[in-house]
N, C-alpha and C positions, 0 to 999 in steps of 0.2 A: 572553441576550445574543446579539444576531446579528452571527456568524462571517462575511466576507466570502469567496464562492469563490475570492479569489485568494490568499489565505490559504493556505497548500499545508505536508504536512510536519510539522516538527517544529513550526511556527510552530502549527496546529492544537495539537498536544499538548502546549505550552505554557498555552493558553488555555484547553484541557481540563482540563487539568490543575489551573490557579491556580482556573479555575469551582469545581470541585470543592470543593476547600480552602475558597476565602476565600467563597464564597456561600454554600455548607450553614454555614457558620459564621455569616455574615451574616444567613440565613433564621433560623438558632436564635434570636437576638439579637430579630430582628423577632415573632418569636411571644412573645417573652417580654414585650417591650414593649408589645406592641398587642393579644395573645392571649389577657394573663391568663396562665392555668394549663396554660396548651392546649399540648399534646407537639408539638414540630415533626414529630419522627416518624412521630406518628397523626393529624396533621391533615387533613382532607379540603379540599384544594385546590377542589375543584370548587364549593362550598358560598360562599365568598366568594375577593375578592384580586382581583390584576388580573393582565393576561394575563403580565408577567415576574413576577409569585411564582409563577402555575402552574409556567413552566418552570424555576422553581429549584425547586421541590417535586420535580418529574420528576428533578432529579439524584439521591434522594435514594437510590434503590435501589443506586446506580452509587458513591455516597460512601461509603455504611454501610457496610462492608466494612474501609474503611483508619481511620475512626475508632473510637480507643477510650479510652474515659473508667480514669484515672488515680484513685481515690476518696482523698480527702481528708477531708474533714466530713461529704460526702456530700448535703448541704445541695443542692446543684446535679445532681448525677447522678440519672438518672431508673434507679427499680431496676428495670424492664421494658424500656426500651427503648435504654438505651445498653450499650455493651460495654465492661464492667468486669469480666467473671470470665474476658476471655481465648477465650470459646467463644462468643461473637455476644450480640445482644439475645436478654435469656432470653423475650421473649414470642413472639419467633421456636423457639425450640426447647419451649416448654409448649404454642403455640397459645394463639388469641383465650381462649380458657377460664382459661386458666392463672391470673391474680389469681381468680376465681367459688371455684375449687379451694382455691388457698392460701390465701385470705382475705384477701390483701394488694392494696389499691386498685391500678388503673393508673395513677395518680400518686404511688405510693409512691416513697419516698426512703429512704435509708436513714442518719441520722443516727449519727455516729462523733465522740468526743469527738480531736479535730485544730483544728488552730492553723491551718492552713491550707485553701484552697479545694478542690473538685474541679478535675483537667485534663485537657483534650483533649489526645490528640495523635496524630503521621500514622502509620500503619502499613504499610509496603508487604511483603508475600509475607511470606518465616516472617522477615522483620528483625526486631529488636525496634522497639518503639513511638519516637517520636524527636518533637522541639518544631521539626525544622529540616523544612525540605516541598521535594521536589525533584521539580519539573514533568517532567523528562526521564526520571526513575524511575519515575513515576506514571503518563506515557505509554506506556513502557516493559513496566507491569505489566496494565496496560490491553491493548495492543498486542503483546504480544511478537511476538517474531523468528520468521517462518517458517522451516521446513526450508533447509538452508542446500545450494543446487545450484552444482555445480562451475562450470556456463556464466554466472552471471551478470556477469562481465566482458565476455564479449563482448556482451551485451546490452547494459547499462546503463554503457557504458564513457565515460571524458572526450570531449566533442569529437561524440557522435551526434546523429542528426536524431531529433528525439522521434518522431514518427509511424512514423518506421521501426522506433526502438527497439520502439516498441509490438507492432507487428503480428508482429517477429519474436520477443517475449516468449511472445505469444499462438498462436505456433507451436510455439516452444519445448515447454511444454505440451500441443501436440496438442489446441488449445480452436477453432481454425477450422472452420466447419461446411463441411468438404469435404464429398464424396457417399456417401463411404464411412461417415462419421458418419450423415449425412441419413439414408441409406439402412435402418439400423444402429436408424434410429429407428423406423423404419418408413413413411417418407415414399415415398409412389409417384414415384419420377423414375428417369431415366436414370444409372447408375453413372459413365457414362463419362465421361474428362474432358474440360471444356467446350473446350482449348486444343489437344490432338490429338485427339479422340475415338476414340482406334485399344485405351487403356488405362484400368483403372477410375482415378475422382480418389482419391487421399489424399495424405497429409501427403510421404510419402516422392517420390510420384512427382510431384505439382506441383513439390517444390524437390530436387533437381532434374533427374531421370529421364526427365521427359515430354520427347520430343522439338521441343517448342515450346521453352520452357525453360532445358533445357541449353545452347544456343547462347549463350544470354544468361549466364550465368555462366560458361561456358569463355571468352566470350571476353577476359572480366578476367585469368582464373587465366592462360590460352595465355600472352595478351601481358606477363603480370608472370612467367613461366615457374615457375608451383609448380602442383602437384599435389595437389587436396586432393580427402578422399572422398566417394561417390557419394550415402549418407546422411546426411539433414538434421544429426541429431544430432551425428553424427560430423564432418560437415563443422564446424559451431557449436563443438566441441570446438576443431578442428583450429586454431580460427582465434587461441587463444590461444597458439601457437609456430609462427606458420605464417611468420616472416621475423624476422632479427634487425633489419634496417633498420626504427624508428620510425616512417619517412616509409610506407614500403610497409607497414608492418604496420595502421596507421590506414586507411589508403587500402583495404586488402582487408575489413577490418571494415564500413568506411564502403558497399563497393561488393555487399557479402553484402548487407547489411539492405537494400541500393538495389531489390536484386533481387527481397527477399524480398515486398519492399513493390508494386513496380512490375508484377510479376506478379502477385502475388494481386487488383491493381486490375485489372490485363488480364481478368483468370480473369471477375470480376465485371460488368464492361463488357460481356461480349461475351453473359450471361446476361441481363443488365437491361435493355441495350441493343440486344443486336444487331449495335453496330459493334465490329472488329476490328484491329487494327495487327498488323503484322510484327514477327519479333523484331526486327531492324535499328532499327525508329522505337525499342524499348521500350530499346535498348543504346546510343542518342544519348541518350534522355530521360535515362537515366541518368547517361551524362556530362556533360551539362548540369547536372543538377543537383551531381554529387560536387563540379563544376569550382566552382560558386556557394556550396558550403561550405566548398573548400581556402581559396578566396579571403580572407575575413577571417582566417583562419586563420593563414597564410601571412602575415599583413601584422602579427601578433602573438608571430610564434614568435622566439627566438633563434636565429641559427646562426651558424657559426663557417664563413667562406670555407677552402677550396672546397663545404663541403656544400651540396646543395641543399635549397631552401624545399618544404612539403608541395605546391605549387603547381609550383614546381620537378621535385621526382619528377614528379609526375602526368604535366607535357607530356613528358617524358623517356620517358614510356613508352606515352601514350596520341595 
């Protein structure tokens, strides 16, 4: 099934998810109809089918794992390759040879005197087995949750510019290839940083130590009167109690990532390019731009007179 890239998210894991379920279930149904005798399991996709059964065959490594057969009659459960004893398909744990050994075909079934059928059902992590199928579980177990870091509010907070978000994630992390990585690699360049060249580049001294730099960020912090510190990290930390004012505390989030983003294009321009701007031009750009995101902002918020609107703070102070 082709996923559209605007498809983002959960909405993915959703349709990961239901693929999963309802096509390995779908593909079994298809082998038994049109296959004969033939294991969905063991079928070799490549041999015939058309190009959407190859790629429901391809989930099948990704599926086996959450289904497991319920035996009833047994009539329907395959005793090689479904999972019925709780510990996987037994021809995964005996190997290809395993029926040669036992003596028992790889079509073997195993007949039990039952009134009723064999059943599938979803198994997610140590749950028990269950008839109800939950996509957000299954993307979940699929996906789990990374390591959980104390700064991801100030990154990924309500109201950011994506791009900015990005690049200060990507900092966050220490994944920008300053010179000190480069160099680290063992790339033949120059250490120094491209924006003062007086100090090696890393992560610490682009945001924001380098004397290029710093002027651009003090001069939010000067004029909104706080004090935040010299390192990136620490600064990133700081930003999550750095005003109790709502209005100022957006605005300061907003003008960190402006920076973070605004300079590191600087840094890259002046390498790829050649040409160079003043801090001055890169501390208008960025008011231009914070002023073009207060704006809808501002014409969607509530407030109670006299407070002022996020557009409100900002000329108040800029």
């Amino acid at each position: 099934m082709f996923i559209p890239e605007a498809v983002q998210g959960n909405q993915v894991g959703f349709i990961k998810g239901r693929l999963l379920c309802e096509n390995v279930l779908l593909a079994s149904e298809l082998v038994e109809n049109f296959h004969g005798n033939r294991n969905f399991w063991g079928i070799n996709p490549a041999n015939s089918g058309s190009w959407i059964w190859k790629k429901l065959c391809k989930l099948r490594p990704l599926a086996r794992p959450f289904l497991v057969c319920q035996v009833g009659s047994g009539i329907t459960a395959s005793f090689w390759h479904d999972d019925w004893t709780g510990l996987g398909p037994l021809i995964d744990l005996t190997g290809p040879l395993g029926p040669q050994t036992s003596g028992l075909p790889i079509k073997a079934v195993s007949l039990i005197e039952c009134t009723h059928d064999d059943s599938y059902q979803w198994k997610l992590d140590n749950h028990a087995p269950s008839n109800v199928f939950s996509a957000a579980k299954t993307w979940l177990s699929l996906h789990p949750h990374g390591p959980h870091v104390s700064w991801h509010k100030m990154v990924w907070f309500k109201d950011r510019i994506p791009k900015h978000a990005f690049i200060t994630w990507v900092v966050a992390w220490n994944r920008l290839h300053t010179r000190d990585m480069l160099t680290s690699w063992g790339m033949p360049i120059s250490p120094l940083c491209p924006l003062c060249n007086t100090h090696n580049e890393s992560r610490d001294h682009l945001f924001f130590c380098c004397e290029f730099s710093s002027p651009i960020w003090s001069f939010f912090t000067t004029t909104i009167s706080v004090s935040p510190p010299s390192l990136f990290m620490d600064c990133l930390l700081w930003l999550h109690n750095a005003s109790r004012d709502k209005n100022i505390a957006l605005i300061l989030k907003l003008t960190f990532q402006a920076s973070v983003y605004l300079i590191w294009k600087e840094r890259n321009s002046r390498i790829h390019t050649g040409i160079s701007k003043p801090s001055g031009i890169i501390i208008r750009e960025i008011q231009a731009t914070i002023r073009a995101r207060l704006d809808p902002l501002s014409r969607t918020q509530r407030i109670v007179l006299p407070a002022l609107s996020l557009l409100g703070t900002w000329f108040s102070l800029f």
